[in-house]
MIDOSE-1310 file (N, C-alpha, C; in nm, 2 decimals, decimal comma, always signed):
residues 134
xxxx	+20,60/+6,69/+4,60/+20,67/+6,56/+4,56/+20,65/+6,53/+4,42; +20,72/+6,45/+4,34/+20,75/+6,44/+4,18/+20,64/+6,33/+4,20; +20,62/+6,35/+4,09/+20,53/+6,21/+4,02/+20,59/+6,07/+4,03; +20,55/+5,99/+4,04/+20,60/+5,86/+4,05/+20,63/+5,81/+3,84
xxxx	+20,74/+5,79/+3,80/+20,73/+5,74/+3,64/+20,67/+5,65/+3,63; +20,49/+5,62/+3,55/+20,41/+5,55/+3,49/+20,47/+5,44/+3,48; +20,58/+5,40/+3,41/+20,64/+5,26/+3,39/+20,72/+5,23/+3,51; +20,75/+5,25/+3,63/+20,86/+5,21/+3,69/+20,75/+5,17/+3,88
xxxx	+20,86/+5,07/+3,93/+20,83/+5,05/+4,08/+20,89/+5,13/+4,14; +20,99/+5,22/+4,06/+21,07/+5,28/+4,17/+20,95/+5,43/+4,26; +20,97/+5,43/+4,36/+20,87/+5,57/+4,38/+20,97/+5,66/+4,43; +20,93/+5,80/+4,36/+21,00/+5,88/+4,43/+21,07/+5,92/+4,60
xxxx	+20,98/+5,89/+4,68/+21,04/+5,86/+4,78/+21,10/+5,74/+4,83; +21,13/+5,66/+4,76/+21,23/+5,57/+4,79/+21,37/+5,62/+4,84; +21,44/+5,57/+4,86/+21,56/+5,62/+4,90/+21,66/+5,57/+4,74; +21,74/+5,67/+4,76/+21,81/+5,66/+4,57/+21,88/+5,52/+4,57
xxxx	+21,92/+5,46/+4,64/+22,03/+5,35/+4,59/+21,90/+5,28/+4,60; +21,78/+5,23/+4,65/+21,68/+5,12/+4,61/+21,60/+5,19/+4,47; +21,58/+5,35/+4,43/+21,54/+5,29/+4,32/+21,63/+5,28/+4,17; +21,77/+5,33/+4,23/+21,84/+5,28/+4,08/+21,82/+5,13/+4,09
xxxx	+21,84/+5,08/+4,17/+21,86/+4,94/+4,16/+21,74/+4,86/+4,14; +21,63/+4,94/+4,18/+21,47/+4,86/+4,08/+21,50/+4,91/+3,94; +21,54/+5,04/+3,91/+21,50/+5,06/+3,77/+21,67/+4,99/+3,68; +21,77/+4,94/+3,74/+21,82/+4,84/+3,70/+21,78/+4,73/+3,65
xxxx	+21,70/+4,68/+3,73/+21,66/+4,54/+3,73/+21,53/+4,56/+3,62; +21,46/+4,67/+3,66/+21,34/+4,67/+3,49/+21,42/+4,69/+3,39; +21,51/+4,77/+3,37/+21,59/+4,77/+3,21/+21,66/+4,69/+3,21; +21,69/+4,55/+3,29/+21,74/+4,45/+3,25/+21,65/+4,32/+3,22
xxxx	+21,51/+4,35/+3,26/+21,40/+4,26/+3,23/+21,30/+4,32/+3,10; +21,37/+4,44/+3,05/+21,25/+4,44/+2,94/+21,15/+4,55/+2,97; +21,21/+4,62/+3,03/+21,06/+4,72/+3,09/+21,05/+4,84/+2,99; +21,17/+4,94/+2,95/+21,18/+4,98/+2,82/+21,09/+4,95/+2,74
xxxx	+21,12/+4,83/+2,68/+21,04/+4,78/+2,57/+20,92/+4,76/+2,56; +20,86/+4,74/+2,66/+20,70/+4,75/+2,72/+20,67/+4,91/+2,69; +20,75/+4,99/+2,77/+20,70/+5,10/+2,83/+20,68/+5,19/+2,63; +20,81/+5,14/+2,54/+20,82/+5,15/+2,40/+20,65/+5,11/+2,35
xxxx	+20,61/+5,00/+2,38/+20,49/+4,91/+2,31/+20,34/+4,98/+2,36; +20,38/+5,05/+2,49/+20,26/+5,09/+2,55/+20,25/+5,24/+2,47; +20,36/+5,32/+2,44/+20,36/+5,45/+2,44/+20,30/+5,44/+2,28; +20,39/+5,34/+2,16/+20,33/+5,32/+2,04/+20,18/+5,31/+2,01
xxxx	+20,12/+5,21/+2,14/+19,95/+5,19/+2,11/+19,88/+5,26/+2,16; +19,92/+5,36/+2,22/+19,87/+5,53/+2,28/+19,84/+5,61/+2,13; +19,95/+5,54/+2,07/+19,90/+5,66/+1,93/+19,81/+5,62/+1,85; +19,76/+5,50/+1,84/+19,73/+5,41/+1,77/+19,53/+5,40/+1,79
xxxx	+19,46/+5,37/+1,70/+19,32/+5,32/+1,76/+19,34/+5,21/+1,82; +19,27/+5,22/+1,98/+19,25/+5,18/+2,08/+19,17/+5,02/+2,06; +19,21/+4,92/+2,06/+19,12/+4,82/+2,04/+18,99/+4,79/+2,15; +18,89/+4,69/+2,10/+18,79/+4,70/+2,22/+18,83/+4,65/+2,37
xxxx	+18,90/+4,56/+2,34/+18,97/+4,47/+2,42/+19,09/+4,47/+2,48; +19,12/+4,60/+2,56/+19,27/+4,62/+2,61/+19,38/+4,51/+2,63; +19,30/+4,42/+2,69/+19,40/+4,28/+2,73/+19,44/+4,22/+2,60; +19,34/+4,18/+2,53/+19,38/+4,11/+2,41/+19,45/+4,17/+2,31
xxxx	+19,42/+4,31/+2,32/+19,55/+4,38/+2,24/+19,68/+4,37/+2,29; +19,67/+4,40/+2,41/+19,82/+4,37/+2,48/+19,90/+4,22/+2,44; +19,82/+4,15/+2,46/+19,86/+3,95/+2,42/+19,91/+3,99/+2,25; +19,81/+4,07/+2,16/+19,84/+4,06/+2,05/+19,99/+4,19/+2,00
xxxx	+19,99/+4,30/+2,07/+20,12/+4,36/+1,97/+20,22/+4,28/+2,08; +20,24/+4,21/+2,20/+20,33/+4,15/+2,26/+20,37/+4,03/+2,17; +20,29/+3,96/+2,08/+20,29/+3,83/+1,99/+20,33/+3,71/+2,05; +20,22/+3,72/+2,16/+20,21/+3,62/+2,28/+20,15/+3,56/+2,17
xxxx	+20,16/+3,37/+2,18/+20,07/+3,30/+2,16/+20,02/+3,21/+2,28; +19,89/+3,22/+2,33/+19,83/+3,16/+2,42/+19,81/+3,04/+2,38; +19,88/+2,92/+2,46/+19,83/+2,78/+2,41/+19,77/+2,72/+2,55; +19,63/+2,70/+2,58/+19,58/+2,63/+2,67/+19,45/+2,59/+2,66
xxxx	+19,42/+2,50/+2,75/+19,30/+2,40/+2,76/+19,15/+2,48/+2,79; +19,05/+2,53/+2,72/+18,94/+2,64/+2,73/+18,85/+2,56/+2,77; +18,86/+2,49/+2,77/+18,74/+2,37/+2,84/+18,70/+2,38/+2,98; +18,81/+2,44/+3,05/+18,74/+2,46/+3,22/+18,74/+2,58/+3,22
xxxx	+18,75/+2,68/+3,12/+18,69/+2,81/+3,13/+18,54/+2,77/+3,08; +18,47/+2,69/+3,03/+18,36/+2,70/+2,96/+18,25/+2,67/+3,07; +18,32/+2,63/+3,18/+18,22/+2,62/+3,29/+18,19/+2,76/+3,42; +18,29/+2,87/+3,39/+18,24/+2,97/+3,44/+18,15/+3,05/+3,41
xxxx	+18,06/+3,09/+3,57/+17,92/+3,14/+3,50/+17,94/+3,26/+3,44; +17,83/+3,32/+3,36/+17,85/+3,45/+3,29/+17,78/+3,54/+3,36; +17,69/+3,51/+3,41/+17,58/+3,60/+3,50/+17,64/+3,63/+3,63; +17,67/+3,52/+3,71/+17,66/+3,54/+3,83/+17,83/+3,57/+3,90
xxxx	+17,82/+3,67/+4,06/+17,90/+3,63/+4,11/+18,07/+3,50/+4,08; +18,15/+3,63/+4,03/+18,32/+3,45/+3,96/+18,41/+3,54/+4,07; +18,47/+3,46/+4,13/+18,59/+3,50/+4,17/+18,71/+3,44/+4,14; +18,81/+3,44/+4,05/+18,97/+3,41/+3,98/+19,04/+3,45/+4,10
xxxx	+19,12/+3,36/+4,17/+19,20/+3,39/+4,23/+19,40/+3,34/+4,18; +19,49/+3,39/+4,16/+19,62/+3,39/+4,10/+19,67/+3,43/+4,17; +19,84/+3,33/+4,16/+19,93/+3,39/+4,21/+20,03/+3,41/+4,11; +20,06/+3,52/+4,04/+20,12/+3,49/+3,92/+20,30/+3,55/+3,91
xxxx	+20,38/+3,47/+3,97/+20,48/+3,57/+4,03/+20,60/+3,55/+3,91; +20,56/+3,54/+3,74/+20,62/+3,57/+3,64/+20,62/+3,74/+3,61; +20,55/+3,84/+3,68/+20,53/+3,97/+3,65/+20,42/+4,02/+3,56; +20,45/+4,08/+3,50/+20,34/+4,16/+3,41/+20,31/+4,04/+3,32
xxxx	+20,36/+4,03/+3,24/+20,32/+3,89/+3,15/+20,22/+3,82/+3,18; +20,22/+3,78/+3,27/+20,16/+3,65/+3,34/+20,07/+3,69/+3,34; +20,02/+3,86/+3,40/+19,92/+3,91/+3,48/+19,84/+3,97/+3,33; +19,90/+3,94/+3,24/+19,86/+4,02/+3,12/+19,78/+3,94/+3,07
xxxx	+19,86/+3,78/+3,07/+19,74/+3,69/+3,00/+19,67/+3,65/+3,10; +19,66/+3,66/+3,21/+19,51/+3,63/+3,34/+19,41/+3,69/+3,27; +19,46/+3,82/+3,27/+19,32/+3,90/+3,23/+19,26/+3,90/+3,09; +19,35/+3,86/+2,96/+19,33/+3,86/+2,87/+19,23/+3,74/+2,89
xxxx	+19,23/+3,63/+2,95/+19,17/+3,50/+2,96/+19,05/+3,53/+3,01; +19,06/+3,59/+3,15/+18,98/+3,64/+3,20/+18,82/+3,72/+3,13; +18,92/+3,84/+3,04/+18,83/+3,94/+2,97/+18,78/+3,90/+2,86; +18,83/+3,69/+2,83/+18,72/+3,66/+2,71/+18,62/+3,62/+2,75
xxxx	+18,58/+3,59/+2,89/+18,48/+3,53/+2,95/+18,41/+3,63/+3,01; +18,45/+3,73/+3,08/+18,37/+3,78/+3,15/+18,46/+3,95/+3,16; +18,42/+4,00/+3,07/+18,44/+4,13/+3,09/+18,42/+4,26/+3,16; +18,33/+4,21/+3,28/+18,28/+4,28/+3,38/+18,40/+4,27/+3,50
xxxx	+18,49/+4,20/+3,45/+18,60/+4,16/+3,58/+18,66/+4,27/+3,58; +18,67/+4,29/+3,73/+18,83/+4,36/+3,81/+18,96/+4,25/+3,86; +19,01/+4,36/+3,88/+19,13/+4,29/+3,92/+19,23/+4,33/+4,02; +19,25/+4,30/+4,16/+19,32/+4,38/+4,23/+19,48/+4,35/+4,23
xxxx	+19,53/+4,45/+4,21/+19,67/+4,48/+4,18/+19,75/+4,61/+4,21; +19,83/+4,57/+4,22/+19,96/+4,68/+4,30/+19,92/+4,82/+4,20; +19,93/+4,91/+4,31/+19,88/+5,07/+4,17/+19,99/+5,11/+4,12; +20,09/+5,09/+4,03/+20,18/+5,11/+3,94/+20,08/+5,06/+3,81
xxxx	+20,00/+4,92/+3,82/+19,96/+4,89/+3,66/+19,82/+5,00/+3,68; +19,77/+5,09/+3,77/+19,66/+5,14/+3,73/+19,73/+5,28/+3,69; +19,86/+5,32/+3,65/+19,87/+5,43/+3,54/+19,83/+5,44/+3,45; +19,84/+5,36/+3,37/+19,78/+5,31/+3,27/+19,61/+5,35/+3,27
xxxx	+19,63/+5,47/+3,16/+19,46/+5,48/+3,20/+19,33/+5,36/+3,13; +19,41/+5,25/+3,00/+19,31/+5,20/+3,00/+19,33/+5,08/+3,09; +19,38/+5,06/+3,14/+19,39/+4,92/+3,24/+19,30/+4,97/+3,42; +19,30/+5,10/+3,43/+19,24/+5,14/+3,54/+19,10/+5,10/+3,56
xxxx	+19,08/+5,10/+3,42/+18,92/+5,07/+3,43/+18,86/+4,95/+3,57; +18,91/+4,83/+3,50/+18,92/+4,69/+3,51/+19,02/+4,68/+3,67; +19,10/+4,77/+3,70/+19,20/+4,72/+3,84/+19,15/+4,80/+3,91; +19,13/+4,75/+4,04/+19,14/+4,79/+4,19/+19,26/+4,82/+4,20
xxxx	+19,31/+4,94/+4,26/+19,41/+4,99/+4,32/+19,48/+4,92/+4,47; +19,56/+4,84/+4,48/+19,63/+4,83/+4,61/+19,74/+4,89/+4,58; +19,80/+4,97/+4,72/+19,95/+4,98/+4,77/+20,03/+4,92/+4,86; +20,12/+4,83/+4,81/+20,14/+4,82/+4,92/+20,30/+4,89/+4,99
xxxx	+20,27/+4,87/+5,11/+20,32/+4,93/+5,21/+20,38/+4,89/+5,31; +20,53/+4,96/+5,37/+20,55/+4,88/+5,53/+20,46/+4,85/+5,61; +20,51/+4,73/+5,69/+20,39/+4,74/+5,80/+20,47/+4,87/+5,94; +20,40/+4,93/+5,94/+20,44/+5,02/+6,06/+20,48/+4,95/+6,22
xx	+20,55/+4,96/+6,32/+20,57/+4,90/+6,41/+20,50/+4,98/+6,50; +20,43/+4,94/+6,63/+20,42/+4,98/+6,72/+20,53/+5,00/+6,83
């Protein structure tokens, strides 16, 4: 069986009319251009901070309130729980937020973002999957 492509939802065993029409829908949201920005900072030295480089060649600017991050512990047991259903973005700055406070964080997420070999580090792999019928 072929490789699943690192940037895409579509999986090869999908059936063809569902993944033209996922990889439709990513080249009409911008996924190209990602997949462009990711392949550019592959060539590039690697900053320390995957997430925060990500926020910075995207030219995100984060504007929010750091004050109720300042009360999560650094030592002990954190659990962040999100529902972040803007897509990668969203899930880009969780972590980047996340990975200024506590960089021991995981993160469980769909296994398309753990291609990415520096984002693997930091993600838990889920798939998800039909539920099978009995």
């Amino acid at each position: 069986m072929r490789q699943p492509e690192p940037f895409s939802n579509a999986a090869p065993g999908d059936p063809l009319l569902k993944r033209l029409l996922i990889q439709l829908i990513e080249r009409m949201t911008g996924q190209p251009h990602l997949k462009r920005l990711y392949l550019d900072y592959k060539t590039q030295r690697a900053p320390a901070d995957f997430w925060q480089g990500a926020i910075k060649r995207l030219k995100l600017k984060l504007v929010f309130d750091p004050k109720p991050l300042e009360s999560w512990p650094r030592q002990r047991p954190l659990m962040v729980v999100c529902n972040h259903p803007f897509g990668v973005v969203d899930g880009l700055v969780i972590c980047a937020l996340v990975s200024g406070i506590r960089p021991d964080f995981r993160i469980l997420t769909n296994a398309v973002l753990t291609r990415a070999k520096e984002s693997a580090i930091t993600c838990c792999r889920w798939i998800f999957r039909k539920a099978q019928r009995r």
